[in-house]
C-alpha positions as MATLAB code, in Angstrom:
seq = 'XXXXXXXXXXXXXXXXXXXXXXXXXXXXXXXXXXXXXXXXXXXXXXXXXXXXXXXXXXXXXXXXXXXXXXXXXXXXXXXXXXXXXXXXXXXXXXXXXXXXXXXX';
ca = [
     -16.172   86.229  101.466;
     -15.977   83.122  103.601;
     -16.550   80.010  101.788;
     -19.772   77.503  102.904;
     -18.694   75.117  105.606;
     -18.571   71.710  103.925;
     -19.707   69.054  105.938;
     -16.963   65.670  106.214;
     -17.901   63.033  103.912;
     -19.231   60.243  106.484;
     -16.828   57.346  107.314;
     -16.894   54.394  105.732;
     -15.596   50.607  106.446;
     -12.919   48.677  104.320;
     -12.397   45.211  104.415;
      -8.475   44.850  105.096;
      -8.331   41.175  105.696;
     -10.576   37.821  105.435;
      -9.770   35.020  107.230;
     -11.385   31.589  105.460;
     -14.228   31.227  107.744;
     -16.187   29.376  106.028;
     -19.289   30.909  107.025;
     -21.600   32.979  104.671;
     -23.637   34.622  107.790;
     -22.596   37.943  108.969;
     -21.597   37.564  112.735;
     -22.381   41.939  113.252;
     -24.746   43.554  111.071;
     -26.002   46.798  110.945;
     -28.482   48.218  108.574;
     -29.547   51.742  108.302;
     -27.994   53.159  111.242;
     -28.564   56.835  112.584;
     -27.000   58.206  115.339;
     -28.313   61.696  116.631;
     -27.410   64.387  119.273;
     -29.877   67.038  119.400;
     -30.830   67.681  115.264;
     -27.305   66.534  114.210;
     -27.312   63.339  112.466;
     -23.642   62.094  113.923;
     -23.612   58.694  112.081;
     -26.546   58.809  108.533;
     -27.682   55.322  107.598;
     -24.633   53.393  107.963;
     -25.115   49.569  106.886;
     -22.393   47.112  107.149;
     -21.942   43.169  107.921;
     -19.106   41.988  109.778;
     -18.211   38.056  109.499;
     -15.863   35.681  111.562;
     -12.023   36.277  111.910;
     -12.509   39.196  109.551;
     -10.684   42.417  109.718;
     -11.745   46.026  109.176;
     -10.832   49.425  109.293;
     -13.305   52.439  109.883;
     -11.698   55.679  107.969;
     -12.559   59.064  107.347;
     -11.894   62.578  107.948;
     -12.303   64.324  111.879;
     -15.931   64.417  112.397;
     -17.128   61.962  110.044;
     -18.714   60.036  112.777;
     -16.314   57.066  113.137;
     -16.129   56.792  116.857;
     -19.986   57.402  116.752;
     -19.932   54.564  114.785;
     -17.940   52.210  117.156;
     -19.978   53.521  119.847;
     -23.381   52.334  118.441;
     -22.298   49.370  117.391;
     -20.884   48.939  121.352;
     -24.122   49.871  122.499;
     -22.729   52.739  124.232;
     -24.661   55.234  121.913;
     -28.454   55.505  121.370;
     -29.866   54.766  117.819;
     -32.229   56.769  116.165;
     -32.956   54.611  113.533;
     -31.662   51.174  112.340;
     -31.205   47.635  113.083;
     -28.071   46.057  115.179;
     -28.321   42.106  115.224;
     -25.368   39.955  116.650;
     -25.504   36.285  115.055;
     -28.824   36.719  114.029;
     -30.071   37.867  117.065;
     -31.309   41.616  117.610;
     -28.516   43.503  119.600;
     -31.126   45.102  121.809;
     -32.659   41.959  123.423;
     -28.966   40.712  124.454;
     -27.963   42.207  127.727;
     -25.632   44.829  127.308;
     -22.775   43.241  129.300;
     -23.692   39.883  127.185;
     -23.421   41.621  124.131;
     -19.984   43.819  124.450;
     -18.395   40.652  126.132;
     -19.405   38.830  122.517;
     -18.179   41.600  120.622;
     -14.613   42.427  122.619;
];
């Protein structure tokens, strides 16, 4: 008997490096994201805040919805649910070329 398919835990972000910024205002932040093709939640309420000159890495298992991740947060992906807001301003009234030029 075949064992139930286990779905990847989802990927998560870990803070690798802080530079001393200074600043106590997130530069990226993303709150309840949900990516979705069809009925398949790719990326489930993913929330993180991103501040200046620090560094991050995006891990988990094949599938997890990493580069679903990146995408959404490039603007490259629909969102089904959740806010995107780019130095306090919401991601989605920033033209798109604006935006990904800020966040290069």
């Amino acid at each position: 008997m075949t064992p139930p398919a286990r779905e990847p835990r989802p990927a998560h972000v870990r803070r690798v490096d802080v530079a001393a910024s200074g600043s106590s205002r997130s530069w990226l932040e993303a709150v309840g994201l949900v990516v979705r093709r069809g009925a398949a939640d790719l990326v489930r309420e993913a929330s993180l805040q991103l501040f200046p000159g620090e560094l991050v890495a995006i891990e988990g298992a094949s599938g997890s919805g990493k580069t679903s991740l990146l995408r959404a947060l490039a603007l490259l992906e629909p969102l089904a649910a959740g806010r995107l807001s780019l130095d306090g301003q919401d991601a989605h009234g920033i033209p798109p070329p604006d935006y990904r030029r800020r966040v290069a």
